[in-house]
C-alpha positions as CSV (number, residue, x, y, z in Angstrom):
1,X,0.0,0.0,0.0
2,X,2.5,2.5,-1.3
3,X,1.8,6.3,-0.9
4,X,2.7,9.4,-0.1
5,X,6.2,8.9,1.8
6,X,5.8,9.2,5.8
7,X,7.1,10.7,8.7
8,X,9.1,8.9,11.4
9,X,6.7,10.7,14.0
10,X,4.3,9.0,12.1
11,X,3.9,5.5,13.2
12,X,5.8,6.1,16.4
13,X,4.2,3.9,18.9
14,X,4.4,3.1,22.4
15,X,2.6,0.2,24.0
16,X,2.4,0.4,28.2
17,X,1.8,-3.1,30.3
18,X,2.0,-3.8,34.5
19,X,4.3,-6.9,34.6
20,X,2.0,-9.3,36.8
21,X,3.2,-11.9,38.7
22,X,2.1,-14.8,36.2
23,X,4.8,-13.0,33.7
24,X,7.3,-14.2,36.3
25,X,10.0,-17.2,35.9
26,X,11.2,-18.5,38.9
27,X,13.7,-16.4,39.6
28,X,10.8,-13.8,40.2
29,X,12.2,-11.6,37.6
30,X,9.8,-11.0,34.1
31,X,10.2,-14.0,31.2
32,X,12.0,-12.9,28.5
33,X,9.6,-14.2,26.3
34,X,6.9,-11.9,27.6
35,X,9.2,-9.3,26.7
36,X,9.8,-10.4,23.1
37,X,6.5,-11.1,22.5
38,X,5.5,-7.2,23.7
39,X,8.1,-6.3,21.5
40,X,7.1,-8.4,18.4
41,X,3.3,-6.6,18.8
42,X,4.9,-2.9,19.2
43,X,7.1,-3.6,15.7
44,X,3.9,-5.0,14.5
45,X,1.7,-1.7,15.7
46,X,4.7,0.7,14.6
47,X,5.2,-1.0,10.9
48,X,1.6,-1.8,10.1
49,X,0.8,2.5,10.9
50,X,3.7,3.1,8.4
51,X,2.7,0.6,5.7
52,X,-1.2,0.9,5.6
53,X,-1.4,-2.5,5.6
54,X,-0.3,-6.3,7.1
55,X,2.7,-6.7,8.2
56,X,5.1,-9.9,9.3
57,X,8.1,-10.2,11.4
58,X,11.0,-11.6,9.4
59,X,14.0,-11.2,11.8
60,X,15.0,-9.9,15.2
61,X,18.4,-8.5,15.8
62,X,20.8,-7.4,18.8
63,X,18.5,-7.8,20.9
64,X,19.9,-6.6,24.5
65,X,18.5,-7.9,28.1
66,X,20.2,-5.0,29.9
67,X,18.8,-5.5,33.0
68,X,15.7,-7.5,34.7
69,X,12.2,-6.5,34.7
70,X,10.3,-6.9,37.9
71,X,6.9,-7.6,38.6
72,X,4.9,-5.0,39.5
73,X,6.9,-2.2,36.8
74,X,5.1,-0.6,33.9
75,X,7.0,-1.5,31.0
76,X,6.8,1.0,27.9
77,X,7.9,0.1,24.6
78,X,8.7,2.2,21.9
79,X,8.5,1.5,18.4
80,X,9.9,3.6,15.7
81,X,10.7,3.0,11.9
82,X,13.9,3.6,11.2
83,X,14.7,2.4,7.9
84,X,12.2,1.1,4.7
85,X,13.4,-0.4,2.2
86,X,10.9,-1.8,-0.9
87,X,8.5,-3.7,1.3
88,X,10.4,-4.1,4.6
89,X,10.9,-2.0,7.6
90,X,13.9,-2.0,10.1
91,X,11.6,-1.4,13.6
92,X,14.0,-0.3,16.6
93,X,12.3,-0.8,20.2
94,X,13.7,0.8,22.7
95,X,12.1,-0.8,26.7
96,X,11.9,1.0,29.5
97,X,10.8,0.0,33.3
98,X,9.1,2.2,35.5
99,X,9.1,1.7,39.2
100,X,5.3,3.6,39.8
101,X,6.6,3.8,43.6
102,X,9.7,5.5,43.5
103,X,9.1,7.1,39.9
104,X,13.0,5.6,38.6
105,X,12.9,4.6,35.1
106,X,15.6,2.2,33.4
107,X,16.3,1.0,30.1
108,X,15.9,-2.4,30.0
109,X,16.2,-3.5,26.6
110,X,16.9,-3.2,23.1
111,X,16.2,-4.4,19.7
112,X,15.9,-4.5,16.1
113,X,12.4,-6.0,13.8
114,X,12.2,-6.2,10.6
115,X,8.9,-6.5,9.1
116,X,7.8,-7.0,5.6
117,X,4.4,-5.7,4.4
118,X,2.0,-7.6,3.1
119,X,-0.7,-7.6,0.5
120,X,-4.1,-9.4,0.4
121,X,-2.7,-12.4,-1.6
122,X,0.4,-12.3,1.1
123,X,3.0,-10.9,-1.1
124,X,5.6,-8.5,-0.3
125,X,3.6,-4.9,-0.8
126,X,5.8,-1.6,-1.4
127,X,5.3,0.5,1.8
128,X,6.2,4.3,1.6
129,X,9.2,6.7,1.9
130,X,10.1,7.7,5.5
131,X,10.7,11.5,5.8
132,X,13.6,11.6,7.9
133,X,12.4,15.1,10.1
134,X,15.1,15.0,12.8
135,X,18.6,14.7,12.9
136,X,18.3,11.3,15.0
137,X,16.1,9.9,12.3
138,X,18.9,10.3,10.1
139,X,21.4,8.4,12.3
140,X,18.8,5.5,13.0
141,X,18.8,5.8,9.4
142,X,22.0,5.5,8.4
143,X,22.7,3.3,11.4
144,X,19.7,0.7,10.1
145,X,21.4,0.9,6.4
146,X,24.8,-0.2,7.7
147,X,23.2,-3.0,10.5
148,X,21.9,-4.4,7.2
149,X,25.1,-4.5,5.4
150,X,26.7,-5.9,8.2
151,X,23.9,-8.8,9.1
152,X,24.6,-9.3,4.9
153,X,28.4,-10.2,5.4
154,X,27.9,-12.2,8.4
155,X,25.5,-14.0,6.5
156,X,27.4,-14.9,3.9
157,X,29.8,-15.7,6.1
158,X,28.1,-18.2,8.7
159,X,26.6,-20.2,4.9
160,X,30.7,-20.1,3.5
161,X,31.6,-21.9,7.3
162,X,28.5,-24.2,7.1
163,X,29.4,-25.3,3.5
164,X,32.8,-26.2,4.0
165,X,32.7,-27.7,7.7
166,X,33.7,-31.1,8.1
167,X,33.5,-32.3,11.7
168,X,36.1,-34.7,11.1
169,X,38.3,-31.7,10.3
170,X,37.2,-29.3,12.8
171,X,38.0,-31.6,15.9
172,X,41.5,-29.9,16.6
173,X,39.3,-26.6,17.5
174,X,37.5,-28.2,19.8
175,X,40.1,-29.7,21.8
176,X,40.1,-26.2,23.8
177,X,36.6,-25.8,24.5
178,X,34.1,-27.0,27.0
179,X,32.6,-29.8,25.3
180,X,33.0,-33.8,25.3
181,X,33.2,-35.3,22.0
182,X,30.6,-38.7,22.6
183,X,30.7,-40.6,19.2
184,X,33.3,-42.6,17.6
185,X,34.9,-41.6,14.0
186,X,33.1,-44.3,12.5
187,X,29.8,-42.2,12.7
């Protein structure tokens, strides 16, 4: 649902939730599962405002437990688009926890989604320009634009290793790390 290009401000979303106690693991501190999945519907709000339309997740990068969450916190999560290409979006989400009582609020986490818009036949669907208004939309720009390039060669990278490993081979580097080989060579 391509248009008119968009502002950042535009689809800037932020999504507030108590941590209850059934959030908890048992070290009484939140899941971080309950935190990605608040995260993955924030992207989801923040993209789908930009695009017009459907949108999936596709990948989630650097994403940073900085410190525990706690039950009883309000958790905010903000969602902005930083970088569109054709049909995907780079969605950073920035997570903050808010301790009502004492009014102290600490960045928790942080994180990268990228989305993909979708048509009604579920194809990729060209989502707008993003009007970069602010000098830190340009950074996040620029910064999303060179994440990508970087995730590319890393990429490429991890397939060239996967491709040309042979365990039999590879044994020598593990003789120096924490692990037990437990199968014969005639596996």
């Amino acid at each position: 649902m391509s248009g008119a290009a968009k502002p950042v401000s535009k689809s800037q979303t932020t999504i507030t939730e108590l941590m209850i106690p059934s959030y908890a693991n048992f070290g009484g501190k939140i899941h971080g599962g309950i935190l990605l999945s608040l995260m993955d519907k924030v992207a989801y709000a923040c993209s789908s405002k930009h695009a017009g339309t459907y949108c999936v997740t596709v990948s989630v990068d650097r994403v940073e437990f900085l410190k525990p969450v706690e039950v009883g916190e309000l958790v905010s999560l903000h969602a902005s688009v930083n970088y569109v290409g054709r049909s995907s979006m780079i969605v950073g989400i920035r997570v903050e926890a808010e301790h009502v009582k004492n009014s102290t609020v600490r960045h928790t986490n942080s994180c990268y989604f990228t989305m993909v818009a979708k048509d009604d036949h579920d194809k990729p669907a060209e989502v707008p320009k993003l009007i970069l208004e602010t000098h830190n939309d340009v950074r996040r720009f620029i910064e999303a634009m060179h994440m990508k390039e970087i995730k590319s060669r890393i990429n490429e990278q991890l397939d060239d290793v996967k491709s040309t490993l042979h365990v039999n081979e590879a044994m020598e580097l593990l003789k120096k790390e924490r692990c037990v080989i437990a199968f014969k060579d005639d596996e």
